[in-house]
C-alpha positions in Angstrom: 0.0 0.0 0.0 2.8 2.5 0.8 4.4 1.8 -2.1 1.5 2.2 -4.7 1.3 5.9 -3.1 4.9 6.6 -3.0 4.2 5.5 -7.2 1.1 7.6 -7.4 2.9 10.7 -5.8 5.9 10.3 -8.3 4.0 10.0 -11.3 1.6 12.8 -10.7 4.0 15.0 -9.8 6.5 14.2 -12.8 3.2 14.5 -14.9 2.6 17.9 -13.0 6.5 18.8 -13.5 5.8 18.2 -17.4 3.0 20.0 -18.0 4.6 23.2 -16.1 7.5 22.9 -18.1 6.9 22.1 -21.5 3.3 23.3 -22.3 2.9 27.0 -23.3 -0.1 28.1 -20.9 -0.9 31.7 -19.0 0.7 31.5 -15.8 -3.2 31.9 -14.0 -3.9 28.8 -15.6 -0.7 26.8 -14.3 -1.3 27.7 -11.0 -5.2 26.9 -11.6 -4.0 23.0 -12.9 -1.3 22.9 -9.4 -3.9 23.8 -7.0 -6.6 21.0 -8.3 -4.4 18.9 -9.0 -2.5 19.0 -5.2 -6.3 18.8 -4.1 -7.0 16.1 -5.6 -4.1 14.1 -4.5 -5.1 15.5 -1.3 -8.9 14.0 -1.7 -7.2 10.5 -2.9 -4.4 10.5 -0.1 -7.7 11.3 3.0 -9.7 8.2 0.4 -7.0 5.4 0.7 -5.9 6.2 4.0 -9.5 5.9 5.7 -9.9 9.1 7.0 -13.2 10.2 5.2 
């Protein structure tokens, strides 16, 4: 279990890392796509760990 998160943490946030870096977008709608996106790994995190 630890380690499918420690995977799912990596992967978004090398996905999240791409994105910033190599798609041309307004800097309004970059931090827009960070803050859902850390929310929702936020919402899975509370989810698999039982908390909600």
């Amino acid at each position: 279990m630890l380690l499918n998160i420690i995977i799912t943490l990596i992967i978004v946030g090398v996905l999240l890392w791409l994105i910033n870096t190599y798609l041309p977008m307004d800097a309004k709608i970059k931090s827009i796509l960070n803050i859902v996106v850390v929310i929702a790994v936020i919402i899975y995190l509370v989810r698999l760990l039982g908390l909600i």
